[in-house]
KEDRENBA-828166 format. One line per 3 residues: number of its first residue (from 1); their letters; for each residue x, y, z of C-alpha. Coordinates in nm, 2 decimals, padded with zeros to 4 digits. Example, Ala and Ser with C-alpha at 12.3 -4.5 7.8 and 13.67 -1.06 7.14 Angstrom:
REM KEDRENBA-828166
1	AS	01.23/-00.45/00.78 | 01.37/-00.11/00.71
***
This chain:
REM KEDRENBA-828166
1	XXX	18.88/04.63/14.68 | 19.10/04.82/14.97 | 19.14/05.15/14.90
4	XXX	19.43/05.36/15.00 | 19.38/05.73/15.14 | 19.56/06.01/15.22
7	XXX	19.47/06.22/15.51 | 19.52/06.59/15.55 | 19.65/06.68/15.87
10	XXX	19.61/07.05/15.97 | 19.74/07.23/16.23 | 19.67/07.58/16.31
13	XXX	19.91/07.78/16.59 | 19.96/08.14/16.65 | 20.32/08.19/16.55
16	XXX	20.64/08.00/16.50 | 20.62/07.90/16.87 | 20.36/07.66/16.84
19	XXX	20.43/07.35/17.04 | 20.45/07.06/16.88 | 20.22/06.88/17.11
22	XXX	19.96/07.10/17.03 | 20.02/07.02/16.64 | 19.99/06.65/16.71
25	XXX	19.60/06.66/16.92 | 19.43/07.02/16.74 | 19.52/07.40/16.79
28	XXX	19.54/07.53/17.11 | 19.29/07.82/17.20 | 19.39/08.12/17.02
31	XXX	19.51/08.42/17.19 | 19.25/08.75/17.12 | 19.54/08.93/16.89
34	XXX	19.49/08.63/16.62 | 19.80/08.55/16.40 | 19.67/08.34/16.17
37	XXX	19.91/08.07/16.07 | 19.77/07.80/15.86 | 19.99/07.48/15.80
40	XXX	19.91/07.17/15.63 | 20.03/06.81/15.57 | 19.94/06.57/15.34
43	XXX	20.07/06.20/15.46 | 19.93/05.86/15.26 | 19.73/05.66/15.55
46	XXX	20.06/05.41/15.66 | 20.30/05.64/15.61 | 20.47/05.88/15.34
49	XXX	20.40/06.12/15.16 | 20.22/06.18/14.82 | 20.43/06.15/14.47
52	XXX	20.27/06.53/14.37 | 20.15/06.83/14.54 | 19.81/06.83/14.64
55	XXX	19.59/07.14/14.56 | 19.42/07.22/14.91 | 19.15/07.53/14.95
58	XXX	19.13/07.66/15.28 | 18.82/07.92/15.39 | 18.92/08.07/15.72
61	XXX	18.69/08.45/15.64 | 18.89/08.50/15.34 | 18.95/08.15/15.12
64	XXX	19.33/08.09/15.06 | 19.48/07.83/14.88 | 19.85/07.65/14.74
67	XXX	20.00/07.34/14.69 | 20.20/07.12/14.93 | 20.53/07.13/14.90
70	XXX	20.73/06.77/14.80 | 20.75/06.68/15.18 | 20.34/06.74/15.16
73	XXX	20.36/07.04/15.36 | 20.21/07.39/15.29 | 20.23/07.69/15.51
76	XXX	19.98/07.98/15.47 | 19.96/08.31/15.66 | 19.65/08.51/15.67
79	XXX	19.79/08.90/15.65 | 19.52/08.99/15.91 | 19.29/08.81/16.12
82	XXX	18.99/08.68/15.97 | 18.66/08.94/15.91 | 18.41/08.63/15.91
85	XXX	18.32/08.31/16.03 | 18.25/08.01/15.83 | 17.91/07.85/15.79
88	XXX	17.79/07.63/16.12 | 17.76/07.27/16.02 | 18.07/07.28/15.83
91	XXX	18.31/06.97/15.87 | 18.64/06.98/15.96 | 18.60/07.35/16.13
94	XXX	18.86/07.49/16.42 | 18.78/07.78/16.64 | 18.48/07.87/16.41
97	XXX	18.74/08.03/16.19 | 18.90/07.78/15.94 | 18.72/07.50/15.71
100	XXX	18.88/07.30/15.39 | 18.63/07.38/15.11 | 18.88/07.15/14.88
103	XXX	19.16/06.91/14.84 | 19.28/06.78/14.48 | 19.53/06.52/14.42
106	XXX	19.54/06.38/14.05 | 19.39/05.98/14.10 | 19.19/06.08/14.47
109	XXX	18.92/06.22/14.59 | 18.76/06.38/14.92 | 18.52/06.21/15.08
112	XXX	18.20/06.40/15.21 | 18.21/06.30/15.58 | 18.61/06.44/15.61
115	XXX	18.76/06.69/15.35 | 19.03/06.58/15.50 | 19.05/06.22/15.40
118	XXX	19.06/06.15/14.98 | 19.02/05.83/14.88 | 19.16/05.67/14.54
121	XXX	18.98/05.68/14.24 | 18.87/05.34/14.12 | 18.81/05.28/13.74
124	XXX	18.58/05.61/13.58 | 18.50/05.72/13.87 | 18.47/06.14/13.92
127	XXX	18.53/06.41/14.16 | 18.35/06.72/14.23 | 18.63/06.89/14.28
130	XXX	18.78/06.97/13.89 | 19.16/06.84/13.78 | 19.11/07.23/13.62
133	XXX	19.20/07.37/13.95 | 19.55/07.19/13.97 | 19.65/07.29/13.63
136	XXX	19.55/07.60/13.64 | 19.79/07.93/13.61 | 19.79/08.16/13.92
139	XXX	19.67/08.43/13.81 | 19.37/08.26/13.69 | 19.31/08.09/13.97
142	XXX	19.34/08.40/14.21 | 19.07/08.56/14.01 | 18.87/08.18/14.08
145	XXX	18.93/08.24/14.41 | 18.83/08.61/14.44 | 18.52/08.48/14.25
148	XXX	18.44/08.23/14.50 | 18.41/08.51/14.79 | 18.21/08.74/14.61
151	XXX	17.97/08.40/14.53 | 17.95/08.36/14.91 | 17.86/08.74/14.98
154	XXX	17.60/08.69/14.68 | 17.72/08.98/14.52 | 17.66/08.82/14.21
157	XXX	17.80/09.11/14.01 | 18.15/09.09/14.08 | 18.15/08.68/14.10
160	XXX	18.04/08.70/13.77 | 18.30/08.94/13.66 | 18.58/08.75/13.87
163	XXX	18.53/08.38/13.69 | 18.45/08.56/13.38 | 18.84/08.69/13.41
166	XXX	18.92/08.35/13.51 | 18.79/08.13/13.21 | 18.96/08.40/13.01
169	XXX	19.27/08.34/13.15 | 19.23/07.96/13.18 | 18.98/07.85/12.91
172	XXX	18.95/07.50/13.04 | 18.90/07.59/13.39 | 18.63/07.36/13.48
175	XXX	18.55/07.44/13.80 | 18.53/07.86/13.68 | 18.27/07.77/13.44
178	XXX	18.05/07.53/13.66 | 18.06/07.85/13.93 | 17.99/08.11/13.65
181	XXX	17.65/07.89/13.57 | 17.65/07.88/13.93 | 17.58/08.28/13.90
184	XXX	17.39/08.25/13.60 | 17.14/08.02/13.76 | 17.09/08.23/14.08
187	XXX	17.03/08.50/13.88 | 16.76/08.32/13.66 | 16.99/08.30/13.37
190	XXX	16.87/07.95/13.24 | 17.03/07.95/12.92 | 17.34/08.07/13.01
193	XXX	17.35/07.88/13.30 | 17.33/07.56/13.11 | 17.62/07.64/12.84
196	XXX	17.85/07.74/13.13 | 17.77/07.38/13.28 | 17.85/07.24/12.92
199	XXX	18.18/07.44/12.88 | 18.29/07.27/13.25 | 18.15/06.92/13.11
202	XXX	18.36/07.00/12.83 | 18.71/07.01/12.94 | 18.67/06.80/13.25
205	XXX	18.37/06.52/13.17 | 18.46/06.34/13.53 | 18.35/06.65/13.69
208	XXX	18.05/06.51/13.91 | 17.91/06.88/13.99 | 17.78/07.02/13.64
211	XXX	17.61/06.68/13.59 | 17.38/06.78/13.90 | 17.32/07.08/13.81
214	XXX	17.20/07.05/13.47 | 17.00/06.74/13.61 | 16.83/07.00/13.88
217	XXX	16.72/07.24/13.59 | 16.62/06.93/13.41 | 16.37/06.86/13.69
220	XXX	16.27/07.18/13.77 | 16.17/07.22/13.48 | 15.96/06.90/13.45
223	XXX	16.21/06.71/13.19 | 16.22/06.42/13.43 | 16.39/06.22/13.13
226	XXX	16.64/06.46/13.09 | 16.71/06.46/13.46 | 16.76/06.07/13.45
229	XXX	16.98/06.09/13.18 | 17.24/06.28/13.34 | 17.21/06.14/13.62
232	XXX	17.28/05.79/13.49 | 17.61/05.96/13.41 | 17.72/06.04/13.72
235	XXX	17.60/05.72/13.92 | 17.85/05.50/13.73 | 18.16/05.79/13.88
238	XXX	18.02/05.67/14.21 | 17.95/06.05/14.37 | 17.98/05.99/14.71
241	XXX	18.12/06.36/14.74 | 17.79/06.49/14.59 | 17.52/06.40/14.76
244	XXX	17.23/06.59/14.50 | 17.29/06.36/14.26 | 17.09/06.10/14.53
247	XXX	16.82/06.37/14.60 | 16.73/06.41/14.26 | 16.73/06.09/14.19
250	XXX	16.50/06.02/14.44 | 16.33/06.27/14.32 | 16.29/06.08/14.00
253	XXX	16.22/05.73/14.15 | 15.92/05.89/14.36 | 15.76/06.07/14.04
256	XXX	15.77/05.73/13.91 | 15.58/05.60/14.22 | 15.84/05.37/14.31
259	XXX	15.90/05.43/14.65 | 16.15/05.18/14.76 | 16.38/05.31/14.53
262	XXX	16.35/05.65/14.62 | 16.37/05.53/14.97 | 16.69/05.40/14.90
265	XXX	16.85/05.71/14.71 | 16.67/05.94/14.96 | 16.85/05.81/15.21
268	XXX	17.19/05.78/15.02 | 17.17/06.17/14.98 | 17.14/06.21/15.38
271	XXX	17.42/05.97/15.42 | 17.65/06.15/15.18 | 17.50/06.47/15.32
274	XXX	17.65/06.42/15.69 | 17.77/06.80/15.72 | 17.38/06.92/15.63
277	XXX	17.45/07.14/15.39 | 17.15/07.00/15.18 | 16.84/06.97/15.44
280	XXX	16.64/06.91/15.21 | 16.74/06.56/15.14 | 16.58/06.50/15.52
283	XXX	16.26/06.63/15.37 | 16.25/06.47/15.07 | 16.37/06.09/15.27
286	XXX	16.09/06.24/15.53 | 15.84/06.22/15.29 | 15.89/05.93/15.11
289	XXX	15.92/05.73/15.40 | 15.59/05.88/15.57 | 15.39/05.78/15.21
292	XXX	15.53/05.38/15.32 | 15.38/05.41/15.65 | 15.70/05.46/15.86
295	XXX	15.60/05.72/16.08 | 15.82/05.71/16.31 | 16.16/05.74/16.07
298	XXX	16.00/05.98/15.90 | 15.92/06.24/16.19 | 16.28/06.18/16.25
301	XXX	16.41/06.34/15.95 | 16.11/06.57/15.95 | 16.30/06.69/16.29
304	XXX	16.61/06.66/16.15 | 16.51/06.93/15.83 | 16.34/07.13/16.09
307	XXX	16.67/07.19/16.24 | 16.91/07.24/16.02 | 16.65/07.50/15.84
310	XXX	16.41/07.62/16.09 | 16.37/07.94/15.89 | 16.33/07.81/15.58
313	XXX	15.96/07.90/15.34 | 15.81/07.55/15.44 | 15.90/07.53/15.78
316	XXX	15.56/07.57/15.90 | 15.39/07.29/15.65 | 15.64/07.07/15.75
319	XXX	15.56/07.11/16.10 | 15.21/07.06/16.06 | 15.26/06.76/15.84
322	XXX	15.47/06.60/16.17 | 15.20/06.67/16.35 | 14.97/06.49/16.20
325	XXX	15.21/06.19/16.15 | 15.23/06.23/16.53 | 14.87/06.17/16.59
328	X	14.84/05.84/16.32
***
């Protein structure tokens, strides 16, 4: 079935004298006294513009966000010039400066290889981004937002108190709930963690993200079944944009022993996974594909984890265990 989409052009200049050349192929290089000038348009792929504002959340050090206006433009000015840079790997970055965490348009969705680009919804599919942030009241959602930048400082304290303010404000904010069991699960708050992921599931059940997450505690906890479960929700909204629901299935498929299905899922989760936020869905497909014999694919994702998290607490087994492939 073709699919319409609607791509979000952004252009980012350093005052009202921006050329419009520059708008049409990427920002030019930006002066060292930064004015940060953030502009946005929404167009449907073809031509024209959307019939409603699209909800668009912009992370350029601090995260900003607004709705276009009815010509699918939105304008947003930083009041100074950005303290921080966003992650490496993200997609969709300029000047190491600016990345779009999220764009929401009633009936679309991202996809996960161009925040950018949303794609229609067909028939019950989901999003991972909530419909709770477009209805939400401002005030609410600037205590969201504040939240959000304290959860990427992991100064758990205040992100909890921020979308704590929010859900009071907004009951059924989805997307405040999933991130306050987002806090309550970094903090080892189980419990709590899981009955914020209920209260998201709750007033937005196409919500991809809380389905994950409750399946990941499912796991790690050893309820496998559980895990499945909620998973099989999710598969049927077809989550491209969230590429742990593949891992953990995978996950599943291998404790099962049945390795050509987690193959397959494994390496659904790296596809949907092409900004490597998750490495560890190149382990995991790494693995899998080393207990079938393919040795060579699966020092290739062994590489690939190695360098997207060459730091991380298994780094050195991993490397020992592509050695040995190496020498098979």
């Amino acid at each position: 079935m073709h699919r319409g989409a609607l791509v979000v052009l952004l252009a980012l200049g350093s005052g009202a004298d921006a050329q419009q050349d520059d708008r049409r192929f990427g920002p030019p290089p930006l002066p060292p006294a930064f004015k940060q000038t953030v502009e946005l348009q929404v167009r449907v792929e073809g031509g024209g513009t959307p019939r409603e504002p699209a909800y668009v959340e912009l992370h350029c050090g601090r995260i900003l966000s607004g709705f276009t206006d009815k010509s699918g433009f939105l304008l947003m000015t930083l009041p100074e010039a950005p303290t921080a840079q966003v992650a490496t790997g993200e997609p969709q970055t300029w000047h190491g400066r600016c990345a779009v965490k999220a764009v929401f348009l009633p009936g679309y969705r991202s996809v996960p290889w161009d925040p950018l680009t949303v794609r229609q919804l067909g028939a019950g599919e989901g999003w991972s981004t909530s419909i709770a942030n477009y209805r939400a009241p401002q005030k609410a959602r600037e205590q969201y937002l504040a939240g959000l930048e304290a959860f990427d400082r992991s100064n758990w304290t205040e992100a909890e108190k921020r979308f704590r303010a929010a859900v009071r404000q907004y009951d059924a904010y989805a997307s405040a709930w999933f991130q306050l069991g987002a806090v309550y699960q970094k903090t080892g708050r189980l419990q709590e963690a899981r009955q914020a992921y209920e209260a998201a599931l709750r007033h937005d059940r196409l919500f991809t993200r809380p389905y994950v997450q409750l399946a990941e505690m499912a796991a790690a906890a050893g309820n496998w079944a559980e895990a499945e479960r909620l998973l099989g929700v999710v598969f049927p909204m077809n989550p491209i944009d969230t590429p742990l629901a593949y891992y953990y299935q995978a996950g599943a498929e291998m404790k099962k022993g049945r390795l050509d299905e987690a193959e397959r899922r494994a390496l659904e989760a790296v596809k949907y996974d092409g900004a490597g936020r998750h490495p560890d869905t190149r382990l995991l497909a790494g693995r899998i594909r080393a207990r079938l014999g393919k040795r060579a694919e699966a020092i290739l994702l062994l590489d690939e984890y190695l360098r997207l998290a060459p730091e991380a607490a298994d780094a050195a087994t991993v490397r020992q265990l592509r050695e040995e492939l190496s020498r098979q």
